[in-house]
N, C-alpha and C positions, 0 to 999 in steps of 0.2 A: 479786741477783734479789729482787723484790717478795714480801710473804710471798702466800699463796695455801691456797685449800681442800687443793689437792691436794697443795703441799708439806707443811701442817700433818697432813693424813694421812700419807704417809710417812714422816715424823716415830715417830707411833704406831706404823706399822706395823712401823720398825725397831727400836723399843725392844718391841714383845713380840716380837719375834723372837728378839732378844740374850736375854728374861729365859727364853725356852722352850729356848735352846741351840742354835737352828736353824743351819744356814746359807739360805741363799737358793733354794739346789738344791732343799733338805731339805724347803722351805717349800712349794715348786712341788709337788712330787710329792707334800708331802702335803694338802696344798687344792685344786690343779688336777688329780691324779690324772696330770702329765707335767712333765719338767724342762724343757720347751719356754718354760715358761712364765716363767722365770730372769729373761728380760729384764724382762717384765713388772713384777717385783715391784723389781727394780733401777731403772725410773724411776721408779718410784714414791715409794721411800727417798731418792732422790735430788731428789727436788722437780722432776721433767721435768713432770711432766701437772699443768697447773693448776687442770683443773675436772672431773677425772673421773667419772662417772656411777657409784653407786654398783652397778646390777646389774653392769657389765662386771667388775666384783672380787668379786662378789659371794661365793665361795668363801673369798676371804682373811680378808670381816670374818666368816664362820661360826666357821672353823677359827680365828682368832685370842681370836675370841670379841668383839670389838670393838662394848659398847654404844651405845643412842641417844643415849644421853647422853655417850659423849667422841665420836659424831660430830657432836653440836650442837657440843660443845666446838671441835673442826676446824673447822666451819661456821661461828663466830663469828669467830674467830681467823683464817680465811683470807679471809673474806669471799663465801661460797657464793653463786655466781647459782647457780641448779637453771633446768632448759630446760624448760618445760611441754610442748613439740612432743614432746620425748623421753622425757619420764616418760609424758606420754599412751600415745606408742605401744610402751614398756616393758609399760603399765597392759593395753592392748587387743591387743596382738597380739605378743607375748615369742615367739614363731613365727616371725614375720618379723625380726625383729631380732635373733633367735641365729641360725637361718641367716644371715644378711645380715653379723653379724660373721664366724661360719666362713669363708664366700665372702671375704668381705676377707681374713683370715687366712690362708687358701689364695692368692690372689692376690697378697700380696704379706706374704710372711714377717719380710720383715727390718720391718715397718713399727712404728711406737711405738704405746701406746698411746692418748697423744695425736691421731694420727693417725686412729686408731680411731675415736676420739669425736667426731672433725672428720666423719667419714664418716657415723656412726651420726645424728648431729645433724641432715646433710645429708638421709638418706635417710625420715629420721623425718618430717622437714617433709614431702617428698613424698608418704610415706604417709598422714599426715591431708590433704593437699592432693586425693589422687585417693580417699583412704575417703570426703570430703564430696562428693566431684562424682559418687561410684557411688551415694551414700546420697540425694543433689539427683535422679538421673537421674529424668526422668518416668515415671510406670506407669501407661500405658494400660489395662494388667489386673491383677487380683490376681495371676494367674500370670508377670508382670514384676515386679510387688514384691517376691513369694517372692523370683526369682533376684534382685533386687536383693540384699536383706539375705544370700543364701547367698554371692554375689560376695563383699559385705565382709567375712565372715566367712573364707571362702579367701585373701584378702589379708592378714588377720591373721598368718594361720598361715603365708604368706609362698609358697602352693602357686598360683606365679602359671600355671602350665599349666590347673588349675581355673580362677581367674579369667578367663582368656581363652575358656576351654572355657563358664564360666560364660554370660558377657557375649557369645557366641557362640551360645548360644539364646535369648537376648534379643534380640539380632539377627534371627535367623529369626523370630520369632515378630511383630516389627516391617514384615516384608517381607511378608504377608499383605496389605496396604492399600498400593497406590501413590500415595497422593497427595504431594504438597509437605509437609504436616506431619509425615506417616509416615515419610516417608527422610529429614525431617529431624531426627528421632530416631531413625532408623536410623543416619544418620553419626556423631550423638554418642555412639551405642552402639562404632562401630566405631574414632572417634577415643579413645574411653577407652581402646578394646583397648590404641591405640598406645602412650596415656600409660603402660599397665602392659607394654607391652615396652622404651620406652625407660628406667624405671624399673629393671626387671630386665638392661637392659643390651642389649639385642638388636637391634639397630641396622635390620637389613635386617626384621626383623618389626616394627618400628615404623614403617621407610616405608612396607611393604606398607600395614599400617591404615590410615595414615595417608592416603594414598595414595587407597585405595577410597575412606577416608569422602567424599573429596571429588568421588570419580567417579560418587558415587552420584545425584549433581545434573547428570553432562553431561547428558542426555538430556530435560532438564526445562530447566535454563539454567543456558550455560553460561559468563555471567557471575557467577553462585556460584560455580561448580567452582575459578574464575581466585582470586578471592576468598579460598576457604575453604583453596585452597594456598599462596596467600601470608602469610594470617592464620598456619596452621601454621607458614611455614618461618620466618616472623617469628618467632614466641615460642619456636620451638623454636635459633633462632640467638642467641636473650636469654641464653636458657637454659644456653646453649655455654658463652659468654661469663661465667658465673658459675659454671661447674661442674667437677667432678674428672674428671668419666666423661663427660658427654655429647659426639656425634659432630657437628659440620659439616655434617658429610658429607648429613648429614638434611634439612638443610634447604636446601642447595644441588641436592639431586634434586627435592625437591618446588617448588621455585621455577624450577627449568629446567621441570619437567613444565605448570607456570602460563604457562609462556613460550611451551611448544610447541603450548599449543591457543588463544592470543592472536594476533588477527589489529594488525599497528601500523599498519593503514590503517583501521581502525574504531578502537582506542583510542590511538593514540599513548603517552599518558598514561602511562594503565595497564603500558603496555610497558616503557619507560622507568623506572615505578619498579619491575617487576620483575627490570631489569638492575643496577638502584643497586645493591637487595638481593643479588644476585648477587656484584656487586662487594665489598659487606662481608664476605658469607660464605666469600668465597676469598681475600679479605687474612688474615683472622682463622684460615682452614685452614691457608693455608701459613705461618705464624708455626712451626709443629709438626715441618713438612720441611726434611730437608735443603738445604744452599745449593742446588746446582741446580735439585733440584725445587721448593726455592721462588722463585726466580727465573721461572720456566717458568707455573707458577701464577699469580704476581705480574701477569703479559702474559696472561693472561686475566681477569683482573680487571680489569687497563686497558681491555680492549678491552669488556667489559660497561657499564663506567663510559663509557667512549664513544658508545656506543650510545643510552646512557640519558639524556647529554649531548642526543645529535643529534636525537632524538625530542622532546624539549622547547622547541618554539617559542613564542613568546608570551608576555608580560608575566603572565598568571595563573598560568606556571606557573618565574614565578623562584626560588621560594622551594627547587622541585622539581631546578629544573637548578643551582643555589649547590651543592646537596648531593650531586650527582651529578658536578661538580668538582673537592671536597675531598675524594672517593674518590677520584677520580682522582688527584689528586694525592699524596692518603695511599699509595697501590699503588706511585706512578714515586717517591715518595721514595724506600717501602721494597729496590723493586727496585734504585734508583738507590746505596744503603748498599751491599747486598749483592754488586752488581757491581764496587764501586767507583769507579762513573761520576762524574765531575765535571758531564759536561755535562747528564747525567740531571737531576741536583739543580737544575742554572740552570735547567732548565726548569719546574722544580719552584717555584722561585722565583720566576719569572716568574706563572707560576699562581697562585699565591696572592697575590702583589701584584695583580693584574687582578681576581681574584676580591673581594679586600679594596675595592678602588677599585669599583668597580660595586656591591657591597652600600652603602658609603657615598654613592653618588648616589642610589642609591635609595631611600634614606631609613625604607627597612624590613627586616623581616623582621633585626635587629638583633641575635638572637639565636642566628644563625651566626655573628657575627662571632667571637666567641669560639674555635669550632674555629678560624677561617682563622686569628688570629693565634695559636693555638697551633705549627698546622701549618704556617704562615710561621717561626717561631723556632726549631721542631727542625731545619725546611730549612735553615738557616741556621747552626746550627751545624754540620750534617755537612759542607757547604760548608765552612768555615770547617778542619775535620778532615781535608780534602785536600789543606789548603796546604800549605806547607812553612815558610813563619813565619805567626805568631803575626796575626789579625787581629783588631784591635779594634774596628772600626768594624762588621764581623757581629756580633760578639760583643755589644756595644752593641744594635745593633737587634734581637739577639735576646731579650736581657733585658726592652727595651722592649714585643716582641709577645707575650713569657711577663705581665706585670705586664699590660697591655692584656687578656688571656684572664682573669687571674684575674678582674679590675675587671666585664668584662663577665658571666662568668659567674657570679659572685657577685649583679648586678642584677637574671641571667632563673634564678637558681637552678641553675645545672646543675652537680650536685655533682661530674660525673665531669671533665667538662673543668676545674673548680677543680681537681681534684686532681692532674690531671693536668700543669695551668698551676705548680703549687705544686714538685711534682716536676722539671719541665724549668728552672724558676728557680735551682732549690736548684745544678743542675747549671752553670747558665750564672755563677751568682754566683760559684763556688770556681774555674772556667773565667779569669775576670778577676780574681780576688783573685790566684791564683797567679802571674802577670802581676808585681804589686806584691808579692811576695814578700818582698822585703826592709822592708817597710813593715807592721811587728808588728801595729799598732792595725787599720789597714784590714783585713789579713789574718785578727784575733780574731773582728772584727765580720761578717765575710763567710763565716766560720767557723758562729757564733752564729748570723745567718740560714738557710743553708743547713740549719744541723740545721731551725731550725725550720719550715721549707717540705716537708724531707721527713717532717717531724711532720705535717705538715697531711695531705699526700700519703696517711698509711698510716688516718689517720684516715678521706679521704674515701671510700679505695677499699674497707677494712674487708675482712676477709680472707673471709667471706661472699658480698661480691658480686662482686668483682674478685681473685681467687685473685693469679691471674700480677704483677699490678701492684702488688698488696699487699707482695707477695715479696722486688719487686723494690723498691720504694720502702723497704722494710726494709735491704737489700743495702747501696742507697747509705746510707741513715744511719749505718749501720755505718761506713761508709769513713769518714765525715766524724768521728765521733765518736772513732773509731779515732785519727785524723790530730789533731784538738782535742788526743786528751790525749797525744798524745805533743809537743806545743807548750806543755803545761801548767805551770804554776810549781812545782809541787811534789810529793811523791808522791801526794797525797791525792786529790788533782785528778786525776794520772793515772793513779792506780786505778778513780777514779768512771767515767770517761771508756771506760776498756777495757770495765770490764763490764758499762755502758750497748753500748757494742760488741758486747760475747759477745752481749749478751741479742736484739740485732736480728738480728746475723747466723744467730742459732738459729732465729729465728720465718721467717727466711726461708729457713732449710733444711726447715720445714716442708711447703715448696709446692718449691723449686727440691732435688728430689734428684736422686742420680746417674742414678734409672732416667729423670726424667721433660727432664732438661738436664746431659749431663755435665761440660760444660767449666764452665757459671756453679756446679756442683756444686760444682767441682775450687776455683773459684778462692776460696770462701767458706771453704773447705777450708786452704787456704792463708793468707786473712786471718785467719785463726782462730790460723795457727800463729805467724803473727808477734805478732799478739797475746798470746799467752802468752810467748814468747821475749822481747819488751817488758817485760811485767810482772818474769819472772823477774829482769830487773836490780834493779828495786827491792824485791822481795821479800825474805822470812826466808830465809837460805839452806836449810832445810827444804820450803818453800813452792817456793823458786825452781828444785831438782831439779825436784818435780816440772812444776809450772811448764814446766822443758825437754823432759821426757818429753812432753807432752802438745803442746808445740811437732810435733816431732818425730812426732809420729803426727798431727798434723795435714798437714805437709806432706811424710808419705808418702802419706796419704789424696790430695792433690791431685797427687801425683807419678805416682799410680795412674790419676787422671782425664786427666791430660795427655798421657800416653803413650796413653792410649786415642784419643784423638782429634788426635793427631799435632803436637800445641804444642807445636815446641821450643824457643823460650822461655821456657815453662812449667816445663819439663821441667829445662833446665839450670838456672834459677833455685830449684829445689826443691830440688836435688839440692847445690846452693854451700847453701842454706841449714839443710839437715839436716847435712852434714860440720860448718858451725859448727859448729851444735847440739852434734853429739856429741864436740864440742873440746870446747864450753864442758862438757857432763855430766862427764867426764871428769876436769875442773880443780876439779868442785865438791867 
């Protein structure tokens, strides 16, 4: 593992520990004032957290006594980014941000530090994001500016019941005046309410705000009202889609409530793309549910995507109906996987070929193309995953419409679908190498690309803006890197190989844990344990005990997960591979 701020900190922090006599318990209880704290100091020693914020330890470097000058020394040596979003609001509001770690802490005990800091990073940007937009709000009076500046200062301190309470005689004191300009700093009063309930977490009080702000225009026009809940449920489904904690659910009410006061004999249009939206936000919800209920989901999202299709006639508005297809079609793939349906997917496939063929006569709007051949190439292999032999001519074409996605979207910029195009490559490549298995060179080479396509992949999605994809794009490089070195010539190569492996498959336990997916939990769980049960053969016989030991708790870990969610394949497979284990510990 690459050296790191945070590993060269606990470095230090385990050697004065050793010179003070401590143990780890010793250390907790007497820095943190509680042994809870064990773990803490355990990843740390360990080199787990790479960029640790120095207030979240801030106990350790007192009591240790640890000066500025050996944490420049760490700082140098590891290579310190510092997060300005987060020392800011360390700097301005250490109120908001101990509560807000506590809350985390409470929320989820078993979590890392790192984790922590992933959270604390996250929610920091938010707070200088919605401190500039209370500190921006207009002040009609001096007695608005007062509560301006007393808001931000409540927000500091993290006492968002204030802030609402705040920003809630701001409000009133807004409602004095009805004209068009007045309520419409009245709704951005009431819309910030929401931004600081969906911040704090509060799902049904951030529609409520949300909600009103926009209703505060029916009565005036109520083509705003349609507007200002779309614009919401828009940025707030962005938001989803990049976030630990935010709800769907959000902006799927507020885009239904845009739907319910829209007549589609006066706007068509309008309607139309308020079902598109519709449709993304319940493909993207039900990802989270169960099979059934995501299946059942899935068929309301086709049928919004329908809609939204049907409503769109006219050559001005193809660009409108292309995109309200490759919903469509993105919803009957997914449902089409999940059921197992073959004939789902052909029609899936037929859709995107039609769709593909009409944007190319039309000679525009070229930068869809990119989705359709994305979403043409995953139809294609699921297809392709219900055979029962091996097809190469899908296989083929789908490689062809993944390398089409990149090409395209690298021309009109769209980093997600590159990454995306990178990732479904990486897949289809090792797909057909395996094919030619017995054919070492091809097999290297296809080996060699695929790592580097899910390199692209983790690169594009960046674990900031795309959580779940990041995760996942980690998971596969793992496999592959995993698989390289155990084809490797010698051990050196397949040590590199393995802990290039550990190091992915960690990053994407970071996102994929047991509470949040328990079976891709279980099965990282797993790769992990063959991974060290691998090593062990070449290892120090020292090394390679433990080596087995940590096999072995890896694939109880995932034997743990399997039986939870009723894999028995999972299950007996863990279960042949822990009895080796404990032959081979046994023989050592």
């Amino acid at each position: 593992m690459s050296n790191s701020f945070g590993k060269a900190l606990g470095a230090l922090i385990l050697r004065k520990r050793r010179v003070l006599g401590l143990t780890q318990t010793q250390l907790a209880e007497d820095a943190f004032g509680s042994s809870g704290k064990v773990r803490r100091i355990s990843e740390l020693e360990n080199g787990l957290v790479s960029n640790p914020h120095l207030k979240t330890i801030d106990p350790l470097i007192v009591y240790l006594k640890i000066t500025d000058e050996e944490l420049d020394e760490c700082a140098k040596d590891g290579g310190y980014q510092p997060n300005p979003e987060l020392d800011l609001a360390f700097k301005e509001a250490s109120g908001l941000i101990r509560k807000l770690a506590q809350k985390f802490d409470h929320d989820n005990p078993e979590a890392s530090l790192e984790e922590l800091n992933s959270y604390l990073v996250e929610k920091a940007t938010e707070f200088v994001r919605l401190r500039d937009k209370i500190s921006n709000m207009e002040a009609v009076s001096s007695e608005i500016k007062g509560l301006r500046g007393t808001a931000v200062t409540a927000l500091q301190a993290g006492e968002y019941a204030d802030v609402d309470e705040i920003l809630e005689k701001a409000e009133e004191l807004h409602q004095q005046e009805k004209t068009m300009a007045e309520v419409d700093k009245q709704a951005e009063i009431r819309a910030l309410r929401g931004d600081a309930k969906l911040m704090a977490g509060d799902f049904e009080a951030s529609y409520s705000h949300y909600r009103k702000a926009a209703m505060f225009f029916l009565s005036f026009d109520k083509k705003v009202t349609v507007e200002l809940l779309q614009n919401l449920g828009k940025r707030i489904y962005e938001a989803a889609r990049r976030s630990y904690d935010v709800d769907f659910g959000v902006a799927e009410r507020l885009l239904k409530d845009a739907l319910e006061i829209s007549d589609p004999a006066e706007c068509p249009d309008v309607v139309a793309g308020i079902c598109y939206r519709i449709s993304l936000v319940q493909r993207n919800r039900a990802a989270a549910l169960r099979a059934e209920e995501r299946a059942s989901l899935l068929r309301d999202a086709e049928g919004f995507a329908r809609k939204a299709v049907k409503h769109l006639e006219g050559t001005e508005f193809a660009y409108e109906k292309i995109s309200a297809q490759i919903s469509l079609a993105n919803s009957l793939s997914d449902r089409g996987r999940i059921e197992g349906d073959p004939e789902t997917i052909e029609q899936v496939i037929d859709l995107y070929r039609n769709v593909r063929d009409s944007l190319l006569a039309l000679n525009e709007h070229r930068e869809l193309l990119c989705h359709v051949y994305n979403g043409l190439g995953s139809s294609l292999l699921r297809a392709e995953e219900f055979g029962e032999t091996l097809d190469l001519d899908a296989l083929e074409e789908a490689r062809n419409a993944f390398w089409e996605a990149i090409q395209i979207s690298e021309r009109f910029g769209d980093i997600e679908v590159w990454g995306g195009g990178n990732f479904n490559l990486g897949n289809v490549v090792l797909r057909l190498a395996r094919s030619k298995e017995d054919n070492e060179e091809v097999y290297l080479l296809a080996r060699l690309r695929a790592i580097s396509c899910f390199q692209n992949a983790t690169q594009a999605y960046s674990e900031t803006a795309f959580p779940d994809q990041f995760a996942e794009a980690h998971r596969c490089l793992g496999d592959v890197l995993f698989e390289h070195g155990l084809h490797a010539e010698n051990d050196v190569q397949k040590e590199v190989n393995f802990m290039h492996a550990v190091a992915s498959f960690e990053k994407a336990s970071e996102w994929i844990t047991k509470e949040r997916d328990v079976q891709r939990w279980g099965y990282i769980q797993c790769r992990l344990g063959s991974i060290f049960g691998n090593h062990s053969r070449i290892a120090e016989p020292e090394v390679a005990q433990s080596d087995i030991q940590h096999a072995i708790e890896f694939f109880e870990n995932g034997l743990t997960a399997y039986r939870e969610v009723g894999f028995s394949e999972g299950v007996t497979s863990c279960e042949a591979n822990i009895a080796k284990l404990k032959d081979e510990l046994s023989e050592e």
